[in-house]
Structure formats: C-alpha cells, structure tokens
N, C-alpha and C positions, 0 to 999 in steps of 0.2 A: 245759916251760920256754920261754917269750917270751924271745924280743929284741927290746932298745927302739934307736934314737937319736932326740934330741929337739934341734930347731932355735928360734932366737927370730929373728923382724924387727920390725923398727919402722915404725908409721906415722904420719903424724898426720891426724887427720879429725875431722868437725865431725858434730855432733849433736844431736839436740832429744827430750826424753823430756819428750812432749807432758801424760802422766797425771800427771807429779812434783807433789809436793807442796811443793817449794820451789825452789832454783837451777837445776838439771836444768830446768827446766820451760823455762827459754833458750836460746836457739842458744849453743851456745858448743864448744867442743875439746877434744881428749885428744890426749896421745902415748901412743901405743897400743903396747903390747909383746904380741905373738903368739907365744905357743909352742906349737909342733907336735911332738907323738911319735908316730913310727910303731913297727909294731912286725911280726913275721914269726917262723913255727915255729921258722927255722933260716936261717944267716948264708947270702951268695950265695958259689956255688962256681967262679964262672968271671969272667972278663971283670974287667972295672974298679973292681966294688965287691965282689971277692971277699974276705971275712971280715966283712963290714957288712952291715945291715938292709938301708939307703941309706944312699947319699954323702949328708955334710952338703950338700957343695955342689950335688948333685940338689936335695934335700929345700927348700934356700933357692930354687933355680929355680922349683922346684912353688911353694913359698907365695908369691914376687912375682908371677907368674904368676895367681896365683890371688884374692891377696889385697891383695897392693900396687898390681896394674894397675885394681884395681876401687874400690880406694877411699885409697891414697894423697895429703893435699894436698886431699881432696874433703869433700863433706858427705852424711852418709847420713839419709833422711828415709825413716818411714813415709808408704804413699801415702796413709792417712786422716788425716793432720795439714793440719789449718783453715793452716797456712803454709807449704804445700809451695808452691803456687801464688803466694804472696805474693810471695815470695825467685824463685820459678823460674818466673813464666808463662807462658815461652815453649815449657815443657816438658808444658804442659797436656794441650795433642791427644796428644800420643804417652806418657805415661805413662798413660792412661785408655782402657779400651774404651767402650762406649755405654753399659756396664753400670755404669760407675764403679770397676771392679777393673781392676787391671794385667793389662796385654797379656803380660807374661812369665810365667811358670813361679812367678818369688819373688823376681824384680826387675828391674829396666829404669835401665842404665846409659846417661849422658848424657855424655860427655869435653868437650864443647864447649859446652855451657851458656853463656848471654853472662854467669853469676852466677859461674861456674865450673863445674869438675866435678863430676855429682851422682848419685848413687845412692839409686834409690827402690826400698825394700822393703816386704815386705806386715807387717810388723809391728813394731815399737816400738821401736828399737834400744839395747838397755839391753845390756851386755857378756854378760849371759847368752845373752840373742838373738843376739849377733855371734856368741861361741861358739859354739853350735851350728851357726849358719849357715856356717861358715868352716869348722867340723867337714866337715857335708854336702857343700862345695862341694869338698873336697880330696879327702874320701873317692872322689864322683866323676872325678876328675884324677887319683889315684893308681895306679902299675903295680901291674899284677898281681902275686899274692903280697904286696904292703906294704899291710895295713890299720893307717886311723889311728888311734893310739889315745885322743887326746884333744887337743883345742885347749883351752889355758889364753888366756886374754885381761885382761889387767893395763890398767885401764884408767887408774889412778894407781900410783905407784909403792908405796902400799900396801893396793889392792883388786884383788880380780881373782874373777873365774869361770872354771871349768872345765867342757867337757862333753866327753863325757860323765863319772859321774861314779863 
C-alpha cells in the first residue's frame, strides 16, 4: 500500500507552440495550475511530518522552488523557435553553444532579460512537455524516501495533462 499527498500552485507564464495549427501557434498565456503528488511505502515516524508522506507545506516549498522560481510571470520558449531571438536577442550568445544547442542540460533560465523573464527549453512547451519536465525536475529536488508520483498541469481550467501516467 502507497501513500499519497498531493499539492496545487499557481502560476502564470507565456508560451508559443510554435507547430500549432492554429491560435497556439501565438505568444500568448496561461494561468497555470500544477499539481504535485508524492507518494512513500510508509508514513514518517519522527520529527515534524510524523504521520505524513510530506508536509503540505514542504511539498509547496519544493514546487515554488522548483517551479514558480523558474518560470512564474515569465515566458517559456523552445530554443528552435524562428522567435526566440526576435522577443529576446539579447539572450542569443548565451542560450546557444557554437553548435546551435543549449548550453544546459534542458534549459537556460534568464531572470533578467530586458523582455523579461525567460526560460529556454529544448522542446516544444505544450502542458504535456511541462509535465513531464516539472515531473523530472522535482523528482530530482525531492528527499529521499518521497518519489513523485505524478505532475498533473491544467493549463485551462478545463484541459490538463498528466505525467506520468
């Protein structure tokens, strides 16, 4: 038997799904609802979250942390989008190696952009993408013992994607 608890945050961020075949295909925003569940063999037996996976209130520190500090208020852009550079050219030299791929790992956060805040990632940012990715990024930030079990990502108040699933 699993034990779950599961947290939501809010964020709002700007996006472009460059391949759409219709509105998508514009810069334009979402209020974004993120929900996290973790989950663990058996409840903790000491200390401050004894009878709990995690504390809610951990589990919100982990995803602002994780997730609100990276892209809250910002815009997330694949690095192969023909208007990454339009919107952000000041962001050119340092999101590109010589080779034309990101210098990071699977993205290259900018806080200071003269556009604003901007996050370049290596692929397409459709809510499934974020999912996952926000999956990955927690699962790495997570304490030991707590694996995640799944980022839900609502990206309207009546769409959402789950990964995993």
């Amino acid at each position: 038997m699993k034990y779950t608890a599961t947290r939501i945050i809010g964020i709002d961020m700007g996006h472009r799904v460059m391949t759409h075949g219709s509105k998508c295909k514009s810069l334009h925003g979402h209020r974004y609802q993120i929900e996290a569940t973790v989950e663990a063999d058996t409840l903790q037996t000491e200390g401050v979250q004894t009878g709990m996976v995690m504390d809610f209130g951990f589990l919100k520190d982990l995803m602002m942390d994780t997730i609100d500090r990276l892209c809250d208020h910002g815009m997330i852009m694949y690095d192969k989008d023909p208007l990454l550079f339009v919107v952000y050219p000041e962001c050119q030299s340092a999101v590109l190696s010589q080779d034309g791929h990101l210098t990071a790992s699977n993205y290259k956060h900018f806080a200071l952009c003269e556009a604003g805040k901007l996050t370049v990632v290596n692929f397409i940012p459709t809510a499934e993408n974020l999912a996952r990715w926000w999956f990955e990024l927690l699962q790495q930030k997570s304490p030991l013992g707590i694996q995640i079990k799944s980022v839900k990502v609502w990206e309207t108040p009546n769409c959402y994607s789950i990964y995993p699933t």
